[in-house]
Structures are given as C-alpha cells and as structure tokens.
C-alpha positions in Angstrom: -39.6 57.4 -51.7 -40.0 57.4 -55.8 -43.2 58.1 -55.6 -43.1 60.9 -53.3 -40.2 62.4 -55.4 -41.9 61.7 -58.3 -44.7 63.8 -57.5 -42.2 66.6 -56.1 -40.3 66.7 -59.8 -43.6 66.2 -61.4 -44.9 69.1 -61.2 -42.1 71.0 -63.3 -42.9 71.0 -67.0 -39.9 71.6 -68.5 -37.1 68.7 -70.0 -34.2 70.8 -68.9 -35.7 71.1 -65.3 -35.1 67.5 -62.6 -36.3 64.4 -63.1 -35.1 63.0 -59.6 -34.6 64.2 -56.2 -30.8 63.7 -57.0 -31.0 66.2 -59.8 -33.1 68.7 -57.7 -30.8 69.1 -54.6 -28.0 69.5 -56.7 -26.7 65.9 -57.7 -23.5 63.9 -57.2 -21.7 66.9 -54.9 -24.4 67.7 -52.2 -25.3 63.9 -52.1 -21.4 63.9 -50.9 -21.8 66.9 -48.9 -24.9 65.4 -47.1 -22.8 61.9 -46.4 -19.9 63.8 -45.0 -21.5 66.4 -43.0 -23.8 63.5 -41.9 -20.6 61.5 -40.5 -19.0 64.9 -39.4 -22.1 65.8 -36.9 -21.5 62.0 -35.6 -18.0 62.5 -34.9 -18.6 65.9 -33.2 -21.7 66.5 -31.5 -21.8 64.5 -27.9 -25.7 63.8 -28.0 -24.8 61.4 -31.2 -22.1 59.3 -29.3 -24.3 56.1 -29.0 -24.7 56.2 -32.5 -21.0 56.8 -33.1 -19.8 54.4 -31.1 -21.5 51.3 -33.3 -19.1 52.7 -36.4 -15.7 52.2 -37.1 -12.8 54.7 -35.8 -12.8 55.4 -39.4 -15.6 56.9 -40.7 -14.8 57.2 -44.0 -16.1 53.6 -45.0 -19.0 54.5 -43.6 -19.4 58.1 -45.4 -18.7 56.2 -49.1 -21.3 54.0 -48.7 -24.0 56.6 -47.6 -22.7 58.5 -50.4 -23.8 55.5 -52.7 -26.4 54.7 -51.0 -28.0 58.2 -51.1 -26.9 58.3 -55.0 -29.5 55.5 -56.2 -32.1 55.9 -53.3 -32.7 59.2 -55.1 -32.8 58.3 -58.2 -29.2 58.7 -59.5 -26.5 56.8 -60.2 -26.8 53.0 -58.3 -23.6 53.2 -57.3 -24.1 50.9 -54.0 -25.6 48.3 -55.9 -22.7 48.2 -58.8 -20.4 47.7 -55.8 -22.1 45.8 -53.4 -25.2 44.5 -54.9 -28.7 45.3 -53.4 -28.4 47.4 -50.5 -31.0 44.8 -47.9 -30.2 47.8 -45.1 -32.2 46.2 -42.2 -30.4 43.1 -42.9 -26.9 44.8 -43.2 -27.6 46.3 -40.0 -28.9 43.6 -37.9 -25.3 43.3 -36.1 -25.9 46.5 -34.1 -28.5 47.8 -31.6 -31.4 49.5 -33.7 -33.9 51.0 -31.3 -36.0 53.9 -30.7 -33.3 55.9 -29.4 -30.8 55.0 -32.0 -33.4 55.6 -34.8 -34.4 59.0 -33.4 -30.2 60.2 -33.1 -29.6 58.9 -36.9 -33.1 60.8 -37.8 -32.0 64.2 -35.9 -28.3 63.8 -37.4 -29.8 63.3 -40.7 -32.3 66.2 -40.2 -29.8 68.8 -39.4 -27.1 67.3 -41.9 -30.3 68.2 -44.9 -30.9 71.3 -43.0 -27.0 72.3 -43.8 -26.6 70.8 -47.4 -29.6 71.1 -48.9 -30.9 74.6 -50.1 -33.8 73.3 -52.1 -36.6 73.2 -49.4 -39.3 71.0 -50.7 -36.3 68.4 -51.7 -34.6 68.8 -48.1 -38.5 68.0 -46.6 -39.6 65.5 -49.1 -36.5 63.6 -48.2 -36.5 63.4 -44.6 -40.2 62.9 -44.7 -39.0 59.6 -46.9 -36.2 58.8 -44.6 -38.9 58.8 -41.5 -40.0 55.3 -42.5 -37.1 53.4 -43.3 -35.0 54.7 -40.4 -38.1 52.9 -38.5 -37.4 50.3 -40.3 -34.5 49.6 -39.3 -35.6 49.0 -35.8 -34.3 45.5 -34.5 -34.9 45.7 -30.7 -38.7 45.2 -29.9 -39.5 47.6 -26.8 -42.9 47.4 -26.9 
C-alpha cells in the first residue's frame, strides 16, 4: 500500500501539498467518515447481512477500530497500534468465516463506503486497489 501511495503523493512537488494518502483524502475526518459509513451500509443494506451478522449488535467497537486502523494504514497517525499493538488482521480475524463471499461483501461495502466519502478520485482508486489484496488475505476457508 505505501508504495502505491507513495507514487500517487509523489508526483506533487510542492511541501504544502500530501505526503500520505491520509493527508490527500482529507485526513483524520473522512478516515471517520469512511469507518462509519462503512459500518452504516453494514447495518442497512440486506445483501451485507452475512457480513453483519459475524459483528457485535454494537457496531461502534467495530467502527473505532477501522477508524484506527485506516489512520496508520494510510500513513497517519498509528492510532491502532498505540492501543492495541500491531494490528496481525488475518490473525485477529481467524475466529469468523473468511471466504470468497465474505471477502467480496466487505470489498463491495468498502467500495461504495470510498465511493461516498472520498472525493479525491485517484486516492478513493489507489485505495481500494490496495485494499483488493489484503481483503484476500484475509481469506481463512480454502474452497478450492
């Protein structure tokens, strides 16, 4: 992911212009706005009910640590690590189902959640493009 941001930010010349991905969508708020609105599309829209239902009735938890997450994963503050140490995502996630199904809800929530909070374009593509991997990543049923 830092590399591919890295040549996105890159090219501007600039001091006063990015030097992350968190600075060029817009920083600490639309990182929130992307983890809420993420959780929000979960809670709302039916075709994302498998994925809902391995969360807590609370969401919230769950929104604060994407928040933090997202924060350091692109290139901001670490605020996941400073709270719970290094964030080890497939193994944190190894209690629930993560298949091909499962990866391809979280990618489409995720996909229309940047689509609504992030107005820079490039960012909004670079990131998902990013995100592509590591969602498959996460995988932890083998269906082949």
């Amino acid at each position: 992911m830092l590399s591919v941001i890295r040549r996105l930010v890159g090219r501007r010349q600039e001091a006063a212009e990015p030097t992350s991905a968190y600075e060029l969508i817009g920083g600490e708020p639309v990182v929130r706005a992307i983890a809420d609105r993420f959780y929000l599309l979960m809670q709302e829209e039916p075709r994302y009910q498998p994925l809902r239902q391995q969360h807590p009735d609370d969401l919230q938890g769950s929104a604060d640590k994407l928040f933090m997450f997202l924060s350091g994963w692109l290139g901001g503050p670490p605020l996941f690590e400073q709270a719970h140490g290094h964030p080890m995502l497939r193994a944190r996630h190894l209690s629930f189902r993560v298949d091909k199904a499962q990866r391809d809800q979280w990618l489409d929530c995720m996909r229309r959640t940047l689509n609504d909070t992030v107005s820079h374009k490039e960012g909004r593509q670079t990131i998902l493009k990013a995100l592509i991997p590591l969602a498959d990543h996460m995988r932890n049923v083998n269906e082949d």
